[in-house]
N, C-alpha and C positions, 0 to 999 in steps of 0.2 A: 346731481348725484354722481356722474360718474367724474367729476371734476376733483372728489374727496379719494376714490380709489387710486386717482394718479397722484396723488402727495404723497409723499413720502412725511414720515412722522418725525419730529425732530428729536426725538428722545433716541432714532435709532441711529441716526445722524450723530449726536453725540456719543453712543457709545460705543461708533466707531473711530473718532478721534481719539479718543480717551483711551483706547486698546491701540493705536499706531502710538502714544506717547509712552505705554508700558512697553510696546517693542522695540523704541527705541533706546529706553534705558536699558534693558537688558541686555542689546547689544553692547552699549557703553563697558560694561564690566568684564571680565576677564575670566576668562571660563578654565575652570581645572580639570587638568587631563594626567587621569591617572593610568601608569602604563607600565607594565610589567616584561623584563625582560626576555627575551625567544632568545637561547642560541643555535638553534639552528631552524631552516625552514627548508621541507623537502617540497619540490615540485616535482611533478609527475606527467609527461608529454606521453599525450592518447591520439592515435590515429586515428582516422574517421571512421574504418571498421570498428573498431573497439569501442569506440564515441555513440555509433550506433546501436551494439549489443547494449551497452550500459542505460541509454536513452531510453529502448524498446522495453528493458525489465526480463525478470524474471520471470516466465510462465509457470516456473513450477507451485507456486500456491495457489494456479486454477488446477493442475496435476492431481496437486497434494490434496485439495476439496476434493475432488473426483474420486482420487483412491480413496479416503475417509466414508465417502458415500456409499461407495459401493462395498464398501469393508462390513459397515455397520446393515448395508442390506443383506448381505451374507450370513454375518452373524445374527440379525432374530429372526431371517426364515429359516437356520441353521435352526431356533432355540425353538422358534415353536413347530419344527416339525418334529425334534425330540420329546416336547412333552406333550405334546397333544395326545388324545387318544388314537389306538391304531386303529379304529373303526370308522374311521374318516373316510370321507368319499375321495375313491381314488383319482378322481381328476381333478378336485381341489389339492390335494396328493404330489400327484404330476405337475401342475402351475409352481408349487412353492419348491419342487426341486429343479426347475427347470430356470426357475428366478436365482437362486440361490447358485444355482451352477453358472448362470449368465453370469451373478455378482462378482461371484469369485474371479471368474473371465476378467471382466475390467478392472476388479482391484489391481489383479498382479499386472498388467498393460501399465495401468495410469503409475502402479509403485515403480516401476520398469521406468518410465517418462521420467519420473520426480524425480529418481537417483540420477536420471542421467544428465538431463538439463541442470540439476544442481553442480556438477561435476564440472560443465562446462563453462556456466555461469564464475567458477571459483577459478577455473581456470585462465579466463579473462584476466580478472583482478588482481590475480597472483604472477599473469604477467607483467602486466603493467608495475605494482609494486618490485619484481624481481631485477627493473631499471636502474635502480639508485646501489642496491646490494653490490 
């Protein structure tokens, strides 16, 4: 029994030869290469600071999540403490301006972040490009 699991099947045998004969014609023939002329090509030398910032990424679309969050938590404890009834119990009352004042707190922080890492980020890249200029 276990004499039959160590053979190898000769059908797979064959149609491995039969695929090394298709790879060899293939090679035989002469391959077209179409190629389109560049006149010019800019490189660009980045030093290992710069190589790093680039590598690391840009934080600001955790920023820019952050401020959106906190934006949208702003505005509909903003929305529903205007249309709510004002006979609301005042310390559900207190929680949703107290949330809504926190939200606002971190929007403008996290928007504050996102403008400025953006800034720095473009800064980078626009030294590096200002090389060749």
């Amino acid at each position: 029994m276990s004499d039959n699991k160590d053979r190898i099947p000769t059908d797979a045998i064959n149609s491995i030869e039969s695929t090394r004969d298709e790879v060899e014609a293939i090679e035989d023939r002469k391959t077209l290469i179409k190629r389109g002329h560049v006149k010019s090509i800019n490189i660009y030398e980045v030093s290992e600071s710069e190589l790093t910032i680039l590598e690391s990424g840009s934080p600001n679309s955790i920023y820019y999540n952050f401020f959106i969050f906190f934006l949208t938590t702003l505005l509909s404890f903003i929305t529903t403490l205007l249309t709510t009834n004002t006979y609301v119990n005042n310390i559900i009352q207190t929680i949703f301006i107290v949330i809504a004042t926190v939200s606002g707190f971190f929007s403008v922080i996290f928007f504050i972040l996102w403008l400025h890492g953006r800034k720095k980020f473009k800064d980078v890249i626009n030294k590096i490009k200002e090389r060749i200029r």
